[in-house]
N, CA and C atoms of all chains as a GROMACS GRO file, in nm:
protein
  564
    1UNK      N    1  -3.616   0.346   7.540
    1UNK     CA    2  -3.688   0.366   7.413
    1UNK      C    3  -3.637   0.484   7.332
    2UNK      N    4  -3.597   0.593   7.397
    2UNK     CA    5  -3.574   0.769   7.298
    2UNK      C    6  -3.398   0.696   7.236
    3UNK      N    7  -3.368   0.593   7.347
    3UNK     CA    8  -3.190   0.573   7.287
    3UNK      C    9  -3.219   0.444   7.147
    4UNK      N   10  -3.344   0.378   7.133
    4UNK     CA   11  -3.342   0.283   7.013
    4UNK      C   12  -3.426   0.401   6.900
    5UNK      N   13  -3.499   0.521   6.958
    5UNK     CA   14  -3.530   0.547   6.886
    5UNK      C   15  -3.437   0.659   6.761
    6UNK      N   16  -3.344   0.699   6.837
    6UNK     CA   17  -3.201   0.775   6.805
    6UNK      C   18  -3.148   0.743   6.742
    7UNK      N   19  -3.114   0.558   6.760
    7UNK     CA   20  -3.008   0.505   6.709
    7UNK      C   21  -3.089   0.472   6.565
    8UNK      N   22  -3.217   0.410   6.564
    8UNK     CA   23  -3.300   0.418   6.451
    8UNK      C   24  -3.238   0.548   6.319
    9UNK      N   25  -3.313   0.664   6.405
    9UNK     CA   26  -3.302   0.801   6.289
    9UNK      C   27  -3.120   0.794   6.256
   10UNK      N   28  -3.052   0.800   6.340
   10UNK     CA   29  -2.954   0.785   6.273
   10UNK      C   30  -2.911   0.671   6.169
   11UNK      N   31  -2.950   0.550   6.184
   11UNK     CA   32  -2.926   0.418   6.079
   11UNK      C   33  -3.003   0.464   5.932
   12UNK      N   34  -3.119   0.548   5.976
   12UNK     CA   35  -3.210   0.626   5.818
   12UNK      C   36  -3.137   0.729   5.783
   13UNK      N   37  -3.070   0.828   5.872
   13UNK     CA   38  -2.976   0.924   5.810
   13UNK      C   39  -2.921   0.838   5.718
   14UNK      N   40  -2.803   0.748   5.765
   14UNK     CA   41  -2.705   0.730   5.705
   14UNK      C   42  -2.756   0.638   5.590
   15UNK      N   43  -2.849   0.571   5.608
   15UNK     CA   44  -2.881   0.519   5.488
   15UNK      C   45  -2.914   0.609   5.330
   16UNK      N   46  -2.976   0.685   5.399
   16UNK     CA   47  -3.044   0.814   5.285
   16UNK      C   48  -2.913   0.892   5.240
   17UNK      N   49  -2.828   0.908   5.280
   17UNK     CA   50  -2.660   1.011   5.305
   17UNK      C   51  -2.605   0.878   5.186
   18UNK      N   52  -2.587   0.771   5.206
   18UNK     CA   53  -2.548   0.612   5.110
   18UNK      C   54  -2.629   0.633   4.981
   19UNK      N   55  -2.722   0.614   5.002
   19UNK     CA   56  -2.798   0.626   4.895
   19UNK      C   57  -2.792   0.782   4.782
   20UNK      N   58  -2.808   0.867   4.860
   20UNK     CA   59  -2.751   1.020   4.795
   20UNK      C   60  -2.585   0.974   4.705
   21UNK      N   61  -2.528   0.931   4.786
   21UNK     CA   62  -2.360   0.912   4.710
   21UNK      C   63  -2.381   0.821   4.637
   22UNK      N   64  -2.456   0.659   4.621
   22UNK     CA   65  -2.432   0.578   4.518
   22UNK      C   66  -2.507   0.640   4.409
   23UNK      N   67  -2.628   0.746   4.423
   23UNK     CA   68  -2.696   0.748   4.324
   23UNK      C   69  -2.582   0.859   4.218
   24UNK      N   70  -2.528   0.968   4.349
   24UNK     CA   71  -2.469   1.100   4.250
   24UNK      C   72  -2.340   1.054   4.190
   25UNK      N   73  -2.250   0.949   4.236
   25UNK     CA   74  -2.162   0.876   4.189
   25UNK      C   75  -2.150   0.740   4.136
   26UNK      N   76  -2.157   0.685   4.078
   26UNK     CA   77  -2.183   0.550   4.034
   26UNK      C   78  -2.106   0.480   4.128
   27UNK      N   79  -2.116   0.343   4.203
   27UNK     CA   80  -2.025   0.284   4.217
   27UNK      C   81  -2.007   0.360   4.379
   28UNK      N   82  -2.004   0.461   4.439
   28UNK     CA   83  -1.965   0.499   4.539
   28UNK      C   84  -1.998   0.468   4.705
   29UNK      N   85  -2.147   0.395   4.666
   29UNK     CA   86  -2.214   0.312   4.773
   29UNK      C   87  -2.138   0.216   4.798
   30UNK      N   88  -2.173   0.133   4.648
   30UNK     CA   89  -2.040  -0.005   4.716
   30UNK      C   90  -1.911   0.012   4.771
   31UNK      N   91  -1.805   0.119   4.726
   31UNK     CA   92  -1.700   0.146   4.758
   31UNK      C   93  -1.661   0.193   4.872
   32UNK      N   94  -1.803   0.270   4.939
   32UNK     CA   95  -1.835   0.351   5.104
   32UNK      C   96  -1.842   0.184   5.176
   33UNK      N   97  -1.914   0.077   5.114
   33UNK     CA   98  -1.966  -0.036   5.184
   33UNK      C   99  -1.851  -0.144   5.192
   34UNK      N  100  -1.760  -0.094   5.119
   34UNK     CA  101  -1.585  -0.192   5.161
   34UNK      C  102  -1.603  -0.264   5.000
   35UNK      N  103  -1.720  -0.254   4.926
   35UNK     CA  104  -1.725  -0.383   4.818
   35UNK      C  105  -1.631  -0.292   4.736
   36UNK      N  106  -1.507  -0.283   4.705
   36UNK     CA  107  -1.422  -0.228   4.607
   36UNK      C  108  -1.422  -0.264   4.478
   37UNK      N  109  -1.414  -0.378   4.426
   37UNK     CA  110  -1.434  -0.424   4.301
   37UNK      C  111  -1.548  -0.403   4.192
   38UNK      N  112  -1.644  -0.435   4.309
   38UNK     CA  113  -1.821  -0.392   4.264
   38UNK      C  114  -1.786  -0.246   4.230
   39UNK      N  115  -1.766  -0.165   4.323
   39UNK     CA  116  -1.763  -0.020   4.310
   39UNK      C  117  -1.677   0.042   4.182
   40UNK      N  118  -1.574  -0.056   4.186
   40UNK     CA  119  -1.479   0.000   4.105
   40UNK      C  120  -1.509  -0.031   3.981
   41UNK      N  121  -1.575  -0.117   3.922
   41UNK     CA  122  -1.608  -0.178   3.794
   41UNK      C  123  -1.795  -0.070   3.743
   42UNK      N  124  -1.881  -0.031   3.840
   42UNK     CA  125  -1.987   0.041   3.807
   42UNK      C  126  -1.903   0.195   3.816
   43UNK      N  127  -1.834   0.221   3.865
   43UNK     CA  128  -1.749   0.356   3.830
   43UNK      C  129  -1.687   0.418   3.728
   44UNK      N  130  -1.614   0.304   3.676
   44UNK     CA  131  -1.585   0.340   3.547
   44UNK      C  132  -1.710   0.260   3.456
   45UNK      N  133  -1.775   0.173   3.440
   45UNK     CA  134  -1.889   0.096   3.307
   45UNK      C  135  -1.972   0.238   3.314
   46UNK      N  136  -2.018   0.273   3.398
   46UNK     CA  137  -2.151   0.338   3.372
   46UNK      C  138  -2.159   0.479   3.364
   47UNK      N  139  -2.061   0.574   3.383
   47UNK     CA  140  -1.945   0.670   3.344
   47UNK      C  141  -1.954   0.677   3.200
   48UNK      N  142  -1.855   0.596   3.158
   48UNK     CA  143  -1.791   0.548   3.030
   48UNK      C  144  -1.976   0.501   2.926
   49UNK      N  145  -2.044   0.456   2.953
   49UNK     CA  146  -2.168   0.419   2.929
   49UNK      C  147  -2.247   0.550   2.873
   50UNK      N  148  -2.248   0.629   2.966
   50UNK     CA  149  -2.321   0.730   2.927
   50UNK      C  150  -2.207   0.830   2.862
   51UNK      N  151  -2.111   0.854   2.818
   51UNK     CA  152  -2.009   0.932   2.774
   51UNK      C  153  -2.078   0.873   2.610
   52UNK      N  154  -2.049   0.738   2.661
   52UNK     CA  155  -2.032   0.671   2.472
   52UNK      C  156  -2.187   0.731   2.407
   53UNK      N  157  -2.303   0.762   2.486
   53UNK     CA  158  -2.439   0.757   2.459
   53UNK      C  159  -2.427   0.940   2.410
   54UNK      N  160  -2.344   1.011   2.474
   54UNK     CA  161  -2.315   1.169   2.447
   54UNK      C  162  -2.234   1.141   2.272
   55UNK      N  163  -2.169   1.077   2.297
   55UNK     CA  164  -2.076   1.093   2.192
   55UNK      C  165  -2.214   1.045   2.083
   56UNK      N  166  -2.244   0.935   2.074
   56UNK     CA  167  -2.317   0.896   1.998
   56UNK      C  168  -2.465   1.016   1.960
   57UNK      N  169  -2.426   1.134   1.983
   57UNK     CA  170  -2.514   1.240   1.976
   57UNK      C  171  -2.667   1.187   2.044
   58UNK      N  172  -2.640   1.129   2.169
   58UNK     CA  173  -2.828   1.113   2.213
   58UNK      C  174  -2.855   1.232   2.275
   59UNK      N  175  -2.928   1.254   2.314
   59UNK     CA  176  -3.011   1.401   2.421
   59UNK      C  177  -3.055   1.344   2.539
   60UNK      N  178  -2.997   1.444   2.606
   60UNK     CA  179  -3.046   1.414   2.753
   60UNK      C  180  -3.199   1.533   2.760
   61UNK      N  181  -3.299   1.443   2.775
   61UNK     CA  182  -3.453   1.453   2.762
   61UNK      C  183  -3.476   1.589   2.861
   62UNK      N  184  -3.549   1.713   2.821
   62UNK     CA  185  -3.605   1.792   2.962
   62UNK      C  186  -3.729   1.755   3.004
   63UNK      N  187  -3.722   1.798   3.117
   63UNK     CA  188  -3.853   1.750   3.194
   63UNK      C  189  -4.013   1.806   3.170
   64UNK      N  190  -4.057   1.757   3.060
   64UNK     CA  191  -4.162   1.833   2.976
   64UNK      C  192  -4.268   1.747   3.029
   65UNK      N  193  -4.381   1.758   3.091
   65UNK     CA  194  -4.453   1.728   3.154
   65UNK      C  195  -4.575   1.704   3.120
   66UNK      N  196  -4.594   1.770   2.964
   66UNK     CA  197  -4.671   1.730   2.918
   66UNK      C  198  -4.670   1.627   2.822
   67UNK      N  199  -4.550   1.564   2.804
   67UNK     CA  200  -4.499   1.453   2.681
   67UNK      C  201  -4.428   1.339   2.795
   68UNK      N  202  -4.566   1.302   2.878
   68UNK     CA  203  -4.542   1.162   3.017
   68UNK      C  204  -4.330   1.101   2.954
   69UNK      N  205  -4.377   1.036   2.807
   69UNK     CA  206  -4.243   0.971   2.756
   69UNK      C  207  -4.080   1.043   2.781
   70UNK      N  208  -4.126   1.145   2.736
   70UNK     CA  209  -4.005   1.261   2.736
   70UNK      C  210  -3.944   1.261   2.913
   71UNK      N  211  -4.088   1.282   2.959
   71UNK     CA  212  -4.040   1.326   3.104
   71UNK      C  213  -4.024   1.208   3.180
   72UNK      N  214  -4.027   1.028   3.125
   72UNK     CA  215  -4.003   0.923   3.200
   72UNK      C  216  -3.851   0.872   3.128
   73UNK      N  217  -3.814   0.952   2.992
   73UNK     CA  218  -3.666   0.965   2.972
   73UNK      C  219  -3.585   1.048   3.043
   74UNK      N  220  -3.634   1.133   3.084
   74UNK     CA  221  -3.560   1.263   3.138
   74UNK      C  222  -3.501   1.209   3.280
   75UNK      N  223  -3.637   1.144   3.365
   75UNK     CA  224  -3.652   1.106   3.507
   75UNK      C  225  -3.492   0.968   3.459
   76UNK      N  226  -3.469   0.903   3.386
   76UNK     CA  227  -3.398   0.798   3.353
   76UNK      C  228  -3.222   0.880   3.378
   77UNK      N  229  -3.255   0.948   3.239
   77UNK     CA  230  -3.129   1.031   3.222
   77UNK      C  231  -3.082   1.083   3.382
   78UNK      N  232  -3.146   1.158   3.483
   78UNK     CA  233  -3.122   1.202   3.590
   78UNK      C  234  -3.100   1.060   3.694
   79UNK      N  235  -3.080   0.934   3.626
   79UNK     CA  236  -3.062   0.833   3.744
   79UNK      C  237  -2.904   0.828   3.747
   80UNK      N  238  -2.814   0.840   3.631
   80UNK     CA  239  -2.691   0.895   3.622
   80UNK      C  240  -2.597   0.924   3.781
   81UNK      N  241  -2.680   1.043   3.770
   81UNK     CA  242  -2.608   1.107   3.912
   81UNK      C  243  -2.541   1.211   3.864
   82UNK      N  244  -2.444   1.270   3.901
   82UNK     CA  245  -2.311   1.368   3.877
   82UNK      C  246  -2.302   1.409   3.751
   83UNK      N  247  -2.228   1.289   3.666
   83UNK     CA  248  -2.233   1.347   3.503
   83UNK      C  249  -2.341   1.376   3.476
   84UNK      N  250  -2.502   1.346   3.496
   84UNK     CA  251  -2.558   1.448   3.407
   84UNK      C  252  -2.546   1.567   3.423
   85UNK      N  253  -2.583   1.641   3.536
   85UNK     CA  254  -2.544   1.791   3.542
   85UNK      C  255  -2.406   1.824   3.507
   86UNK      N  256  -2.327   1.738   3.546
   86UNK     CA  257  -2.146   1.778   3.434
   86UNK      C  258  -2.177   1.830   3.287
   87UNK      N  259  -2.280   1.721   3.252
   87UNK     CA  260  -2.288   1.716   3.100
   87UNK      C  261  -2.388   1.827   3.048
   88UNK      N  262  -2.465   1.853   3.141
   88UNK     CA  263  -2.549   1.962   3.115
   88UNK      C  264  -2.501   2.057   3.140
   89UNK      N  265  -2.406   2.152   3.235
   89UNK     CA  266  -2.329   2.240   3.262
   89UNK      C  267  -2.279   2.261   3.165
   90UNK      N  268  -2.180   2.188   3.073
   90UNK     CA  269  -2.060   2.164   2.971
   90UNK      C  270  -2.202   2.167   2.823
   91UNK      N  271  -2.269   2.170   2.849
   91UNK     CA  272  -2.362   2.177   2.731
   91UNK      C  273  -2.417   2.066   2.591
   92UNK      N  274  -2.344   1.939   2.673
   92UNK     CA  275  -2.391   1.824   2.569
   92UNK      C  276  -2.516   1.772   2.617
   93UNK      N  277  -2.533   1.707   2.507
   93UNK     CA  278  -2.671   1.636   2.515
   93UNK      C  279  -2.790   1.698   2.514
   94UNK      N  280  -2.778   1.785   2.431
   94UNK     CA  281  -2.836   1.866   2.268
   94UNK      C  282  -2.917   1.708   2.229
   95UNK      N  283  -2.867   1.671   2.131
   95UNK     CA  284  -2.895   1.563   2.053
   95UNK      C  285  -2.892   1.626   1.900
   96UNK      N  286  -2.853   1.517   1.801
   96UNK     CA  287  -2.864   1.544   1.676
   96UNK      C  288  -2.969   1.461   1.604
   97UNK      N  289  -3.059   1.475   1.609
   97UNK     CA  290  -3.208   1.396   1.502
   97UNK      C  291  -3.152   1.331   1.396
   98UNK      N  292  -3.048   1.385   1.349
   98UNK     CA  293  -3.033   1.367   1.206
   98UNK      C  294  -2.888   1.241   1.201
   99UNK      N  295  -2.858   1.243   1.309
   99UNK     CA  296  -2.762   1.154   1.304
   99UNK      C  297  -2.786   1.002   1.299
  100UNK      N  298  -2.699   0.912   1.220
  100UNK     CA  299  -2.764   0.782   1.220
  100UNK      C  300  -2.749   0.719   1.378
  101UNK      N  301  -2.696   0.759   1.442
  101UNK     CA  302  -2.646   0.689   1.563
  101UNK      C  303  -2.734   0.799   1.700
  102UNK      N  304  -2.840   0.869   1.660
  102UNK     CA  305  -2.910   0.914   1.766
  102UNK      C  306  -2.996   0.803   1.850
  103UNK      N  307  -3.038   0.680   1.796
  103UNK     CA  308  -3.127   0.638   1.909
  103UNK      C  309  -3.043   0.531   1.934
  104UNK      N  310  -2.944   0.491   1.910
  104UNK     CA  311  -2.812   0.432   2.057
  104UNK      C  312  -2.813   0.509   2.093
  105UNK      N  313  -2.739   0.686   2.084
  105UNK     CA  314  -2.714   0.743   2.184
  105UNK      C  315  -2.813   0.752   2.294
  106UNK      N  316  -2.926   0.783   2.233
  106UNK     CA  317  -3.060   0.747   2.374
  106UNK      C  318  -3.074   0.667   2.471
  107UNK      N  319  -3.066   0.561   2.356
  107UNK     CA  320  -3.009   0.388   2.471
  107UNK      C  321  -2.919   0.373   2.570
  108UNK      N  322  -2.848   0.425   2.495
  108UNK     CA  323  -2.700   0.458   2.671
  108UNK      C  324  -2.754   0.552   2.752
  109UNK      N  325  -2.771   0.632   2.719
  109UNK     CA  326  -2.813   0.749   2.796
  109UNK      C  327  -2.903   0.703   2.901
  110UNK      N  328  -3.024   0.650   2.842
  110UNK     CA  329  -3.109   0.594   2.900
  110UNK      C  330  -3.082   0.491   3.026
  111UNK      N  331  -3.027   0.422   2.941
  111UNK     CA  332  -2.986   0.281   3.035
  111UNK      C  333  -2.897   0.280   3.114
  112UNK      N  334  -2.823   0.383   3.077
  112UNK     CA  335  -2.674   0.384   3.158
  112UNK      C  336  -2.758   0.491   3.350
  113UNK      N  337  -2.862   0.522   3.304
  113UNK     CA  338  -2.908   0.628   3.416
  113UNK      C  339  -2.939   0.501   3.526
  114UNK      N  340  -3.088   0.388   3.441
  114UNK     CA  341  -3.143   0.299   3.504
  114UNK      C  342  -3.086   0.205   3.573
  115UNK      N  343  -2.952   0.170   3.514
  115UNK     CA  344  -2.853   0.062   3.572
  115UNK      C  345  -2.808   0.126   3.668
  116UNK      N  346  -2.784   0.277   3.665
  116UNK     CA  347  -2.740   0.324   3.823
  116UNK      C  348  -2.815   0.356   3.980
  117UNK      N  349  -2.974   0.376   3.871
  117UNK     CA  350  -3.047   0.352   3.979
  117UNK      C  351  -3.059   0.174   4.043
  118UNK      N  352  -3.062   0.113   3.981
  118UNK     CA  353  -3.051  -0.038   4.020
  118UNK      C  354  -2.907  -0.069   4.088
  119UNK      N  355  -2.803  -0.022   4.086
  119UNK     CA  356  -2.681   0.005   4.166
  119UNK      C  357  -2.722   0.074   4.310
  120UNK      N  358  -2.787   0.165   4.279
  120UNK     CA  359  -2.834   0.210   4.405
  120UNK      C  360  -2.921   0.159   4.468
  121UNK      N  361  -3.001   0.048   4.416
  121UNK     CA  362  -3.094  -0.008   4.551
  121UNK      C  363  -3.023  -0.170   4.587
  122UNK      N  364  -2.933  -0.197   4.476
  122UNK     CA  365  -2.816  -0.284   4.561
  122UNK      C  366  -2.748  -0.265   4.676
  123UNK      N  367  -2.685  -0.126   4.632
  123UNK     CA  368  -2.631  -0.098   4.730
  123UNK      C  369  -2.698  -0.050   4.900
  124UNK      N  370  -2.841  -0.051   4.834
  124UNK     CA  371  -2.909  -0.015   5.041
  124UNK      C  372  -2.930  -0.170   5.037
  125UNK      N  373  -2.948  -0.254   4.956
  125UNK     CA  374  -2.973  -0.384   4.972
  125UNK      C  375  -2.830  -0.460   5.059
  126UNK      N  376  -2.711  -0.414   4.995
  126UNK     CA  377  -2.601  -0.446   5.057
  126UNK      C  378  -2.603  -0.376   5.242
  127UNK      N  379  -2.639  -0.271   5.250
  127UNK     CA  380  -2.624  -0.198   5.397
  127UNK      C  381  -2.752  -0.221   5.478
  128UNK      N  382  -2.833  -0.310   5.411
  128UNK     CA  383  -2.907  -0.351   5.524
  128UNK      C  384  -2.882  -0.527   5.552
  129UNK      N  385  -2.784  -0.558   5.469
  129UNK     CA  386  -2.740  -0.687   5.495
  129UNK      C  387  -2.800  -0.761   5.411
  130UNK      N  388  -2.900  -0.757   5.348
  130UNK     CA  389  -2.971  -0.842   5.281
  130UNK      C  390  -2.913  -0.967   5.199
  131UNK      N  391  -2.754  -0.879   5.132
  131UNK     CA  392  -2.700  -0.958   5.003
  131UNK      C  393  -2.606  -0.959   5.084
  132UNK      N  394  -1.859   0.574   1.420
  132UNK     CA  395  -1.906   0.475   1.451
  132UNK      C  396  -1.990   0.446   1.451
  133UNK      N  397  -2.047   0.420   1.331
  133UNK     CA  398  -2.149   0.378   1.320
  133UNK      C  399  -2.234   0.273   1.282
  134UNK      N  400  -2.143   0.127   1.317
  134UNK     CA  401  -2.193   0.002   1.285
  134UNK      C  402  -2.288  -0.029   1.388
  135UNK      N  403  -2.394  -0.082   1.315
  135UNK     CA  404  -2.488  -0.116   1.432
  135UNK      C  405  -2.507  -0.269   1.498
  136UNK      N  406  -2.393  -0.337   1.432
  136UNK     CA  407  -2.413  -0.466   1.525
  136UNK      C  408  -2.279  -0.446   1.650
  137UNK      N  409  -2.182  -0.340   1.599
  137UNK     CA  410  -2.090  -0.290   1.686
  137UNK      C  411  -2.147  -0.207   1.830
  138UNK      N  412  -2.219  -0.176   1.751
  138UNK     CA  413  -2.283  -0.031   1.888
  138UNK      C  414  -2.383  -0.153   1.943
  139UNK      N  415  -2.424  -0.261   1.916
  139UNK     CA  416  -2.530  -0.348   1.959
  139UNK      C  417  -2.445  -0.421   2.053
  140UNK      N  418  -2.335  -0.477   2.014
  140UNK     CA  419  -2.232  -0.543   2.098
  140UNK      C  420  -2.176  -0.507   2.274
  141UNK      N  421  -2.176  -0.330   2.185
  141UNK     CA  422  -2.086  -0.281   2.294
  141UNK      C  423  -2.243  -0.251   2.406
  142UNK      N  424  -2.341  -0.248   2.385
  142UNK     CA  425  -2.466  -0.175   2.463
  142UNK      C  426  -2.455  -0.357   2.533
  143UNK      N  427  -2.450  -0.411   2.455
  143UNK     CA  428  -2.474  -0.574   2.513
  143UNK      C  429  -2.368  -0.637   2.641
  144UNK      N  430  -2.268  -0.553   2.625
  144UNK     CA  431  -2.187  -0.570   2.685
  144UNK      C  432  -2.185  -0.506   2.850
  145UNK      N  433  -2.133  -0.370   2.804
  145UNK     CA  434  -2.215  -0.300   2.940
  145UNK      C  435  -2.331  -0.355   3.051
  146UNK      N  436  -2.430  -0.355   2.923
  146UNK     CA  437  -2.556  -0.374   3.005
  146UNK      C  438  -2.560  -0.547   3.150
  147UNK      N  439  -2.427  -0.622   3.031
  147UNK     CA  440  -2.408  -0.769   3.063
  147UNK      C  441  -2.304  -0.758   3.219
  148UNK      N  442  -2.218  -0.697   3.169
  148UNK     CA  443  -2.129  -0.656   3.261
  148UNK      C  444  -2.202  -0.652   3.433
  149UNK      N  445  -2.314  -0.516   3.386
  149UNK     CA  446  -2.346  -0.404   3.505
  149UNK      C  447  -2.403  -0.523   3.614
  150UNK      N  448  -2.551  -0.613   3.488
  150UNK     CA  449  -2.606  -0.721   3.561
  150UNK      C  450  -2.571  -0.840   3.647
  151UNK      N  451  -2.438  -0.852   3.559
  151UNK     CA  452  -2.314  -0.969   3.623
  151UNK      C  453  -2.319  -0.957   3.763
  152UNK      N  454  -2.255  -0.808   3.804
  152UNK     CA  455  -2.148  -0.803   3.881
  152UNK      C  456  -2.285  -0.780   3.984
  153UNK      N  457  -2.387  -0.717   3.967
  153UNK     CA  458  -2.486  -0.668   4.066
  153UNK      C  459  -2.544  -0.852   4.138
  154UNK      N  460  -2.616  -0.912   4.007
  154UNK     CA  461  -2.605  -1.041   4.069
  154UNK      C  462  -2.579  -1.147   4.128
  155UNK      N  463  -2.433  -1.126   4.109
  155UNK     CA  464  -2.334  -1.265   4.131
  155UNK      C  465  -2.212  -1.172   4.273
  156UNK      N  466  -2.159  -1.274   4.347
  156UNK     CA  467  -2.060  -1.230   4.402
  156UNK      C  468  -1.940  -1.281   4.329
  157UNK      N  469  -1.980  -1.423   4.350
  157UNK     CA  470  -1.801  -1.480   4.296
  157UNK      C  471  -1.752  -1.469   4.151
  158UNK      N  472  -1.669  -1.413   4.161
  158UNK     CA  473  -1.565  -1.352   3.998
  158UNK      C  474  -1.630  -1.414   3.906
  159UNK      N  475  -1.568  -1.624   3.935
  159UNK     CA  476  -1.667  -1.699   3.817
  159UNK      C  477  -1.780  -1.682   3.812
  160UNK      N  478  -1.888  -1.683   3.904
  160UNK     CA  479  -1.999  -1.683   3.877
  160UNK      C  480  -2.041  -1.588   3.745
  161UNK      N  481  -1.943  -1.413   3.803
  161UNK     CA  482  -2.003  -1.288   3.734
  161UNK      C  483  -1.960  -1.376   3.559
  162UNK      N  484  -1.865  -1.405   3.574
  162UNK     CA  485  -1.859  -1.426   3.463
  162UNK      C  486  -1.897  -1.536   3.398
  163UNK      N  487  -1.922  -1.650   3.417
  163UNK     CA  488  -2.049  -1.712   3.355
  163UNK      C  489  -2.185  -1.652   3.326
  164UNK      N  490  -2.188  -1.560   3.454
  164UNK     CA  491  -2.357  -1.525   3.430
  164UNK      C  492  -2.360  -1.412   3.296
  165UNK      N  493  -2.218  -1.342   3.307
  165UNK     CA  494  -2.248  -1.197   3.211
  165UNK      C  495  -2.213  -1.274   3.090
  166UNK      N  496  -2.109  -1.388   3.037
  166UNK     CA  497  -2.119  -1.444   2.950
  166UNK      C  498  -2.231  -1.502   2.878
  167UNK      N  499  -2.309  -1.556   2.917
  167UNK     CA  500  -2.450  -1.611   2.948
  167UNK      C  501  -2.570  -1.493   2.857
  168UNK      N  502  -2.522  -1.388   2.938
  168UNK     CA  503  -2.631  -1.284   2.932
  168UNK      C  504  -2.578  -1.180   2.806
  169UNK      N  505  -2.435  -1.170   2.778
  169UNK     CA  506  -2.383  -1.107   2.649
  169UNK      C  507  -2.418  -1.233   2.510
  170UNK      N  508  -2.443  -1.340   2.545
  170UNK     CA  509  -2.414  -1.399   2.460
  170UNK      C  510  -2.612  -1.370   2.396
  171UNK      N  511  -2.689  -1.397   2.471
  171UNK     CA  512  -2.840  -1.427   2.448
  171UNK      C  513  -2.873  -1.278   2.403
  172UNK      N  514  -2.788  -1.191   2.445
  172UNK     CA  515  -2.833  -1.074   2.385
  172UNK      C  516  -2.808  -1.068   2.248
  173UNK      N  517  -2.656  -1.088   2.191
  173UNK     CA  518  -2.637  -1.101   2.082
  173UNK      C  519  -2.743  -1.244   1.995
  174UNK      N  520  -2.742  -1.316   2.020
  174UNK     CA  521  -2.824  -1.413   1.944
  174UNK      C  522  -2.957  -1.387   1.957
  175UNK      N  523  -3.034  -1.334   2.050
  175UNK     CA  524  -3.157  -1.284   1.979
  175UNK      C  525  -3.139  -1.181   1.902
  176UNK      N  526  -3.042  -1.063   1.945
  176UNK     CA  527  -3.107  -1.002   1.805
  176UNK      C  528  -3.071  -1.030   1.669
  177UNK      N  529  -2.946  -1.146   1.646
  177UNK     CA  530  -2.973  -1.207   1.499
  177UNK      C  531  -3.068  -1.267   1.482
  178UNK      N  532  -3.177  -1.327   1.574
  178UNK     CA  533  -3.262  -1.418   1.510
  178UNK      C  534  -3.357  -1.280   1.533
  179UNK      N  535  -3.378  -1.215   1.577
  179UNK     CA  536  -3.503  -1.138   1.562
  179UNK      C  537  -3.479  -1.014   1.460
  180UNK      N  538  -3.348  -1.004   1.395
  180UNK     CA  539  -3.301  -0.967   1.268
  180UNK      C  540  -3.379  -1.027   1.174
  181UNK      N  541  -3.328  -1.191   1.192
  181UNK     CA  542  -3.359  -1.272   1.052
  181UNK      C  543  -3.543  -1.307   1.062
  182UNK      N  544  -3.577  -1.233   1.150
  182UNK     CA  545  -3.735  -1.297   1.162
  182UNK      C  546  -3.809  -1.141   1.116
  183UNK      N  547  -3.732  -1.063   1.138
  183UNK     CA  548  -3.804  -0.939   1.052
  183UNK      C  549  -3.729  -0.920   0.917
  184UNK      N  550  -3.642  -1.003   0.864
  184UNK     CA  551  -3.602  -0.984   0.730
  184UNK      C  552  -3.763  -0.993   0.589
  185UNK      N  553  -3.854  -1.068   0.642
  185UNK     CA  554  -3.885  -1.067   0.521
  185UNK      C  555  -4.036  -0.932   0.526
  186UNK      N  556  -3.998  -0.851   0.633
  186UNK     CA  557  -4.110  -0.715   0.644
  186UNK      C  558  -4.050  -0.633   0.573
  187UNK      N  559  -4.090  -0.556   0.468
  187UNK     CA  560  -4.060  -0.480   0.403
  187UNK      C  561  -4.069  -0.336   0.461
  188UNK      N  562  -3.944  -0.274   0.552
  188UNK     CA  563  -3.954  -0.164   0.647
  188UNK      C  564  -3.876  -0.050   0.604
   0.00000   0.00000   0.00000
């Protein structure tokens, strides 16, 4: 029983350790999981996705807690992984109000986070065999 | 860049892409399905263009 229960915590390590890398890298679950193509195609789309949503002057949302919306954009923006804090380090995603192309940039921003969280529960979906 | 059936295209695209490839295994499949799914994106929002054309916004 202590040797299924071992082998258990370790199969949740590594799942949670999978899940940490597909979420902070796009694409990096599948690519850890042998699926190369999958990996390689959400690596660069969703990257490139949220770059185009920076360029397009959107804002990456802070976590304001009293504005639920703000802080269920923010929670989005942080599904990303890696580039957001790149992008926040490097200081974009400000946002410009005034620009005609601010709420695409939101949209990517946005979406480009959510599609990576949905990459990431593919990908535990893929390592528990499911798909 | 700031056409908005361009920036509508390219969001349509991506988004078509991401769903493809997550859904489908086989190459054709992804690509019927993301074809499928780029295409309905673009045609609703011309018709839901031409169905708010006559609101004065």
């Amino acid at each position: 029983m202590p040797a299924t229960t071992a082998a258990e915590e370790t199969q949740t390590g590594w799942l949670v350790l999978l899940c940490l890398a597909a979420w902070a890298v796009p694409g990096a679950g599948h690519l850890w999981l042998g699926r190369r193509s999958k990996g390689l195609i959400f690596l660069i789309a969703l990257p490139l996705m949220f770059a185009i949503g920076l360029a397009l002057h959107g804002r990456l949302f802070p976590f304001d807690l009293s504005e639920w919306l703000v802080c269920l954009a923010a929670v989005a923006d942080v599904g990303i992984g890696l580039p957001y804090f790149i992008a926040k380090a490097l200081g974009y995603g400000s946002g410009d109000v005034r620009a005609v192309t601010y709420e695409y940039g939101n949209a990517f921003l946005i979406v480009a986070g959510l599609l990576n969280l949905l990459v990431v529960i593919d990908a535990y979906d893929v390592a528990l065999g499911r798909k | 860049m700031q056409s908005h059936i361009l920036l509508l295209t390219l969001f349509a695209f991506f988004v078509s892409l991401v769903f493809a490839v997550i859904a489908k295994d086989d190459w054709h499949e992804q690509l019927r399905f993301g074809s499928m799914m780029f295409g309905g994106f673009l045609l609703s929002a011309v018709v839901l263009g031409w169905l708010m054309y006559p609101f004065p916004l």
